[in-house]
GUPA-435109 format. One record per residue: residue in three letters; residue number from 1; x, y, z of N, C-alpha, C in turn. Coordinates in steps of 0.1 Angstrom, whole numbers, always signed. Layout:
 residuo num  n_xx  n_yy  n_zz ca_xx ca_yy ca_zz  c_xx  c_yy  c_zz
     ala NUM     X     Y     Z     X     Y     Z     X     Y     Z
...
***
This chain:
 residuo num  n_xx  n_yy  n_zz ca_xx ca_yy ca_zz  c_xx  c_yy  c_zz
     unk   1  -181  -901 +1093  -193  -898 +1099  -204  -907 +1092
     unk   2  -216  -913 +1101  -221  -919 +1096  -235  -920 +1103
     unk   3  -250  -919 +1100  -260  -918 +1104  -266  -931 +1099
     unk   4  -276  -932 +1106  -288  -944 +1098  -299  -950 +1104
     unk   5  -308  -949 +1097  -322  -952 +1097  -325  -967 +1092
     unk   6  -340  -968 +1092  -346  -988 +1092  -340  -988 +1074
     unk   7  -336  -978 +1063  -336  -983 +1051  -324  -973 +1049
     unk   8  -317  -968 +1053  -307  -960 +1046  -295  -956 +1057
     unk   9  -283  -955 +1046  -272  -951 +1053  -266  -936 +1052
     unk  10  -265  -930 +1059  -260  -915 +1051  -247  -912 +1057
     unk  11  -238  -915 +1049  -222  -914 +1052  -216  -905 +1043
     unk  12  -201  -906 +1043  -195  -895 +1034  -194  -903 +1023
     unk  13  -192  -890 +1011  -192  -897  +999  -179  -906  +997
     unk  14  -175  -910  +986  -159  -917  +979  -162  -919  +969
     unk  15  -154  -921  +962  -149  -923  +950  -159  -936  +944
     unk  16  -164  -943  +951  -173  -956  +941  -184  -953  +939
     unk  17  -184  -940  +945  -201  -931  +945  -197  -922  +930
     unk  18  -193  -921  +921  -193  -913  +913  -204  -917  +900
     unk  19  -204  -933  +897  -216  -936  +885  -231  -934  +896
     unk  20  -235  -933  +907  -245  -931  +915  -250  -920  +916
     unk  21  -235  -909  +914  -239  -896  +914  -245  -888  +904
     unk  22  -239  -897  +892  -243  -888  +877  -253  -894  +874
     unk  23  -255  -908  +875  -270  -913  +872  -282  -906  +881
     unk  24  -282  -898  +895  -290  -888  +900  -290  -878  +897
     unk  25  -279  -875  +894  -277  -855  +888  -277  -857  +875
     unk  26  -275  -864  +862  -273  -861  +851  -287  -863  +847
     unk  27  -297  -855  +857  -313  -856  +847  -314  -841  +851
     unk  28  -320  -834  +837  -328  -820  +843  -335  -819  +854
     unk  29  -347  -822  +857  -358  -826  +867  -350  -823  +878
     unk  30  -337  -831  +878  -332  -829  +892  -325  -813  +897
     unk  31  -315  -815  +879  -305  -806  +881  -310  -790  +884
     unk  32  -327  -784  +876  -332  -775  +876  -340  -767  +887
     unk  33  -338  -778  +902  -341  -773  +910  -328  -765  +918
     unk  34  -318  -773  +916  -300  -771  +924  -296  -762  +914
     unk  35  -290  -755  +929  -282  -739  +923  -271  -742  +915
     unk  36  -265  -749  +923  -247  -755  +918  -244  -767  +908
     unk  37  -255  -772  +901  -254  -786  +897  -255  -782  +881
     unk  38  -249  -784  +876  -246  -782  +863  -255  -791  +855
     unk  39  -259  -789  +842  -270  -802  +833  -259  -800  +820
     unk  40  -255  -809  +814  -253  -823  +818  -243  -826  +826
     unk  41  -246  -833  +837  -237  -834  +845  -225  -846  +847
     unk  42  -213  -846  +844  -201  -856  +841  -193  -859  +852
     unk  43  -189  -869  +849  -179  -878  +857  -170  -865  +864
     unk  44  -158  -858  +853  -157  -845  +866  -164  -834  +869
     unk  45  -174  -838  +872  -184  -829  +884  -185  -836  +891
     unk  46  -185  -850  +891  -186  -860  +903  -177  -859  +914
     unk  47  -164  -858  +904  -150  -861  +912  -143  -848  +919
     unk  48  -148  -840  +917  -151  -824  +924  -159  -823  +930
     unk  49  -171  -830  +936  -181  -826  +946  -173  -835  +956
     unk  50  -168  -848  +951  -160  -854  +963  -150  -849  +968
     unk  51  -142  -843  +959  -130  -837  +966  -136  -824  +970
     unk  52  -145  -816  +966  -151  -806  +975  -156  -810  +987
     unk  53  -164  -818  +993  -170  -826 +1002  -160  -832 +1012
     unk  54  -142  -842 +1007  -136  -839 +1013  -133  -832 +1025
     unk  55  -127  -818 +1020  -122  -806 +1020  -128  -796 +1029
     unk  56  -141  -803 +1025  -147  -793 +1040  -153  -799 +1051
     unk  57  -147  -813 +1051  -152  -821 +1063  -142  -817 +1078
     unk  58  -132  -806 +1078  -126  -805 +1086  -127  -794 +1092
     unk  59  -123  -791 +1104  -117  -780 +1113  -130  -777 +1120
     unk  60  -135  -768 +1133  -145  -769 +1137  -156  -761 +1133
     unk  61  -160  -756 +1119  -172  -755 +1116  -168  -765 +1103
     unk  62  -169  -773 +1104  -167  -784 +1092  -187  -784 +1083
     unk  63  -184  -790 +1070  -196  -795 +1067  -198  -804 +1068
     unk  64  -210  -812 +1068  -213  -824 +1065  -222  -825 +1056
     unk  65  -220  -833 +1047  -220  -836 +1032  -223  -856 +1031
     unk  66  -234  -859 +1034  -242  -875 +1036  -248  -878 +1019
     unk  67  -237  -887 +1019  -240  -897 +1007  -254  -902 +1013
     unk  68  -270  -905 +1005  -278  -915 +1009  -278  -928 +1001
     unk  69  -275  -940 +1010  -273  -948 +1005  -286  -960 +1009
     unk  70  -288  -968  +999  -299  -974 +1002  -298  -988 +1007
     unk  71  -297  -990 +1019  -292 -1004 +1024  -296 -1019 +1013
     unk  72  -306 -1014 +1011  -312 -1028 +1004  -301 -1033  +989
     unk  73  -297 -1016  +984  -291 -1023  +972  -280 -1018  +974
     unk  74  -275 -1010  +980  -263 -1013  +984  -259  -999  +976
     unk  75  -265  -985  +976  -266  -981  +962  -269  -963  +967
     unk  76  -263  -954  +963  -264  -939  +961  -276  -937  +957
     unk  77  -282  -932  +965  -294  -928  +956  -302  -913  +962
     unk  78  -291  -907  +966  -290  -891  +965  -280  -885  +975
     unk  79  -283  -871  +981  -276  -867  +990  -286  -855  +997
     unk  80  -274  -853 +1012  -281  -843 +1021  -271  -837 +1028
     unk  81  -270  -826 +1035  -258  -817 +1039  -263  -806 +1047
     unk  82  -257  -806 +1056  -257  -791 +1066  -245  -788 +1066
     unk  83  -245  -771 +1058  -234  -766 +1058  -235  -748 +1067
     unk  84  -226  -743 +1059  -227  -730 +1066  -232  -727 +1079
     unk  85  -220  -737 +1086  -221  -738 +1100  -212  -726 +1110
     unk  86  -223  -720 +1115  -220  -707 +1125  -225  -714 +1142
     unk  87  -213  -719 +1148  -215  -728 +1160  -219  -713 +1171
     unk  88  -214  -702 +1170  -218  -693 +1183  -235  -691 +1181
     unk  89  -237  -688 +1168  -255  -686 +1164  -260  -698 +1163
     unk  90  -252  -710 +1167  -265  -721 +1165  -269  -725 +1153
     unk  91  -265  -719 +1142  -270  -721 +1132  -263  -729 +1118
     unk  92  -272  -735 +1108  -264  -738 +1099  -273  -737 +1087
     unk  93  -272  -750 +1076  -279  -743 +1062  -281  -760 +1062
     unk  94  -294  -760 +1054  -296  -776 +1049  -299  -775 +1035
     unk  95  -300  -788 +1025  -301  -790 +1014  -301  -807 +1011
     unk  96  -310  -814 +1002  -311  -825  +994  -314  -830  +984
     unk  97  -311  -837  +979  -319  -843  +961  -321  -854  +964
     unk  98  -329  -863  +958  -329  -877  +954  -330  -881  +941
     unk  99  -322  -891  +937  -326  -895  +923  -340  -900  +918
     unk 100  -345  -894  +909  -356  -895  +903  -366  -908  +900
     unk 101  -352  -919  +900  -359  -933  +900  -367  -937  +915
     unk 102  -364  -930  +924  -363  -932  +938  -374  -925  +949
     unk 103  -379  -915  +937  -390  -904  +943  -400  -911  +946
     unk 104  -407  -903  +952  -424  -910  +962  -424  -924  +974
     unk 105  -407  -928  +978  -409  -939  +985  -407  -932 +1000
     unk 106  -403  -921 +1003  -407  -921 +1018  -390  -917 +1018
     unk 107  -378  -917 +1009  -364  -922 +1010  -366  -899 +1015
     unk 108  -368  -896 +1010  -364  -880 +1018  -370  -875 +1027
     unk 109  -378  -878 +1033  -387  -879 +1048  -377  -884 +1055
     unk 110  -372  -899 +1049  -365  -909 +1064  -351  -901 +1065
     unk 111  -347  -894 +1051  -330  -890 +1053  -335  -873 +1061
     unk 112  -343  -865 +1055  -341  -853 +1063  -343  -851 +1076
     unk 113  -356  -863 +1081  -356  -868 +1098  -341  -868 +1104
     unk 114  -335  -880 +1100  -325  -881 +1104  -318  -872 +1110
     unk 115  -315  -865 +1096  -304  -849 +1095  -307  -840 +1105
     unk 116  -316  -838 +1107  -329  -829 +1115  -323  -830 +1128
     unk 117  -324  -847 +1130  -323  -846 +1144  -305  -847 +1144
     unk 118  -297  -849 +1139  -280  -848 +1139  -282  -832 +1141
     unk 119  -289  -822 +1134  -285  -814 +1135  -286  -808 +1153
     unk 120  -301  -811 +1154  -306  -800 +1167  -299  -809 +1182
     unk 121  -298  -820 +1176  -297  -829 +1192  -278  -837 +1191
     unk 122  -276  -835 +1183  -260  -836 +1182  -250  -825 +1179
     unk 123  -253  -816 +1171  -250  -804 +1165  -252  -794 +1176
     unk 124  -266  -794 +1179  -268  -787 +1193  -268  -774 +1184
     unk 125  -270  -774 +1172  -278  -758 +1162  -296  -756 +1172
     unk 126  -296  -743 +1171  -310  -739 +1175  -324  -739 +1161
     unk 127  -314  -733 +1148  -318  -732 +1136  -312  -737 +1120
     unk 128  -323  -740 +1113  -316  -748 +1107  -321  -739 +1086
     unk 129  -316  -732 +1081  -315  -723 +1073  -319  -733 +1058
     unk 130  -330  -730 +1051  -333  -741 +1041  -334  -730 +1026
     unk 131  -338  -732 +1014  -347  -725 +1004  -349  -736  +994
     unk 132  -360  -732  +988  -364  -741  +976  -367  -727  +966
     unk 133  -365  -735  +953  -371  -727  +941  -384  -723  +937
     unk 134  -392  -712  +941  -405  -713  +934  -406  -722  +923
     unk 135  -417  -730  +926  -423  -741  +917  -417  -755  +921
     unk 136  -410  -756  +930  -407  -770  +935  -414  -772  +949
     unk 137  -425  -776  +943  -436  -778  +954  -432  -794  +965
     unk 138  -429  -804  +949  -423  -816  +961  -411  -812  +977
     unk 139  -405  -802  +973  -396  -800  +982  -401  -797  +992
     unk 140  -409  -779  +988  -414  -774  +998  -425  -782 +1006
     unk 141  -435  -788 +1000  -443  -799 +1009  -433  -807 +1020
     unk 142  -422  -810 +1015  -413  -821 +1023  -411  -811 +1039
     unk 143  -404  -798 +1036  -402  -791 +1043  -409  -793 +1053
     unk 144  -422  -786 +1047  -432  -783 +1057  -440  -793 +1066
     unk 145  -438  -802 +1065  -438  -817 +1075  -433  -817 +1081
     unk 146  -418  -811 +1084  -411  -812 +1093  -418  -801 +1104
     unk 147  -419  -786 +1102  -424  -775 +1108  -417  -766 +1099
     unk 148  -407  -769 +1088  -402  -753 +1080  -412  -746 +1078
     unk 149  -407  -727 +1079  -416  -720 +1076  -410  -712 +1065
     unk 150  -420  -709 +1058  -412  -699 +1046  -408  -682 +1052
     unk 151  -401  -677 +1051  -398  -663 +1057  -396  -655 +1045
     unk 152  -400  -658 +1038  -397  -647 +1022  -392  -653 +1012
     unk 153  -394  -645 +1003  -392  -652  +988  -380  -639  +981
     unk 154  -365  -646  +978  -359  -643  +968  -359  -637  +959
     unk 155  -366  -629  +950  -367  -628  +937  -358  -627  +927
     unk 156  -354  -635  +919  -342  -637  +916  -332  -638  +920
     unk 157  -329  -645  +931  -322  -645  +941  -308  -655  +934
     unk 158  -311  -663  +922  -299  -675  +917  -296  -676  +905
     unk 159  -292  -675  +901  -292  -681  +888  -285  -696  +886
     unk 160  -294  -706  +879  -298  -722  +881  -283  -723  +874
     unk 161  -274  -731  +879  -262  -739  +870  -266  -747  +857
     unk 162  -277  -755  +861  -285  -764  +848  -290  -756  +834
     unk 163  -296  -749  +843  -303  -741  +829  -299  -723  +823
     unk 164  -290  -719  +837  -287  -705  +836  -300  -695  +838
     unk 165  -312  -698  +841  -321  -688  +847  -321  -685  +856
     unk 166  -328  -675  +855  -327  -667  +873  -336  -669  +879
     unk 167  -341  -677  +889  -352  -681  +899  -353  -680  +913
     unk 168  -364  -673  +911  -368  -670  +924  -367  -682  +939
     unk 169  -364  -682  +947  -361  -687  +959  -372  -688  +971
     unk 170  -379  -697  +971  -386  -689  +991  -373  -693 +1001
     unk 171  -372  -684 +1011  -365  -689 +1022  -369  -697 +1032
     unk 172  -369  -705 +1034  -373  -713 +1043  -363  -713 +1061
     unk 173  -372  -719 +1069  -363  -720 +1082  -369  -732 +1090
     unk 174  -362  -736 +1098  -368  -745 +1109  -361  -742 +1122
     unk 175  -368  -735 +1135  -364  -735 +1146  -366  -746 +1156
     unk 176  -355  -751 +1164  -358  -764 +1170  -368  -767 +1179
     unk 177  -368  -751 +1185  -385  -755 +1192  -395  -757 +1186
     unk 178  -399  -756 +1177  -412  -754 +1166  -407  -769 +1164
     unk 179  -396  -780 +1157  -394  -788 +1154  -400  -800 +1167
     unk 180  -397  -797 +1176  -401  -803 +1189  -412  -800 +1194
     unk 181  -415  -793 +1193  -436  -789 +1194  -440  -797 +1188
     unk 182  -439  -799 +1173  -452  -805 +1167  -445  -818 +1165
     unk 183  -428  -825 +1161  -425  -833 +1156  -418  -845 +1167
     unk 184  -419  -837 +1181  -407  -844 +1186  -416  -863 +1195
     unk 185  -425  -858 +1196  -436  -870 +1197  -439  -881 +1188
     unk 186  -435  -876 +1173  -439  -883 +1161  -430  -889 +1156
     unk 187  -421  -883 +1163  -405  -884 +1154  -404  -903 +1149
     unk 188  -409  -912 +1163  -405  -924 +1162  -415  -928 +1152
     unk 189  -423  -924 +1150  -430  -930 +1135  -428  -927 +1124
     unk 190  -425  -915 +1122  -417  -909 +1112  -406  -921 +1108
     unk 191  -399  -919 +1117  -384  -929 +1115  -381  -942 +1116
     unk 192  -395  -948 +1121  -392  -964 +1127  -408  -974 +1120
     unk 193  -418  -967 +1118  -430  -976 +1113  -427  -979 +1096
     unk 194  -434  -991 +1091  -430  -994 +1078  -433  -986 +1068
     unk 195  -430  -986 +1057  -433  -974 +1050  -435  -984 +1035
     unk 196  -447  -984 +1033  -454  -988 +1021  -443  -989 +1009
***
């Protein structure tokens, strides 16, 4: 499977993605927002998210699990995924990181657009199931550009793999009519104008 926009490729991961992966997950900053991401993060955690990611690329609620890759360098430089796919409800679950070197250029705007629209106009989901951690404001801002709405907050809802604390969660959602109301006009500048 394979998506892509004017600057990025978002395919499945492999095996030459694994120094790309630790160089984005093996920083706190990243790892202390992600439930499942362990700090410090090693070569096998690499090789277990790929063979996890494998694994669930099959049968018909499959995941999809998008290496982002950055055309220019040819180079990993995070990930994005709709999983916990319920095809009779329409529904699924989203999630992304980017590596830290990589923040502020527009690179998770262009990849969550994408996904957005794989999910409602290929996927044919109605809703699309998100959360962020109290205090990760970069995320939740990201969200909310799209049309996510917060529906409640977790309290204690995880405990962080990185750090082992328990943090609170807002739930987030995006329904595709709400996405198409405000975004579906925009979408081509969102995805196609140059980005500074």
């Amino acid at each position: 499977m394979k998506l892509e926009t004017k600057r990025l490729i978002l395919r499945d991961w492999n095996k030459k993605d694994i120094n790309d992966i630790i160089e984005g997950l093996n920083n706190y900053n990243i790892s202390k927002w992600l439930v499942l991401v362990p700090y410090p993060y090693t070569k096998k955690d690499a090789e277990e998210w790929i063979s996890y990611c494998k694994q669930n690329a099959k049968g018909k609620n499959r995941s999809y699990y998008f290496a982002i890759e950055l055309k220019s360098e040819k180079k990993v430089i995070g990930g994005i995924g709709i999983d916990k796919l319920n095809m009779f409800h329409e529904i699924g679950s989203d999630g992304f990181w980017i590596n830290a070197k990589y923040h502020g250029q527009g690179y998770g705007t262009e990849a969550l657009s994408e996904t957005i629209e794989f999910a409602f106009n290929k996927l044919k989901l109605r809703r699309l199931e998100s959360g962020v951690f109290k205090g990760n404001m970069p995320s939740l801002k990201l969200q909310k550009k799209f049309g996510y709405k917060i529906e409640g907050l977790r309290k204690k809802g995880f405990r962080c793999k990185a750090d082992g604390k328990l943090k609170d969660e807002y739930i987030t959602a995006l329904l595709k009519e709400d996405w198409n109301k405000k975004y579906a006009t925009n979408r081509f500048f969102i995805r196609f104008l140059p980005i500074p």
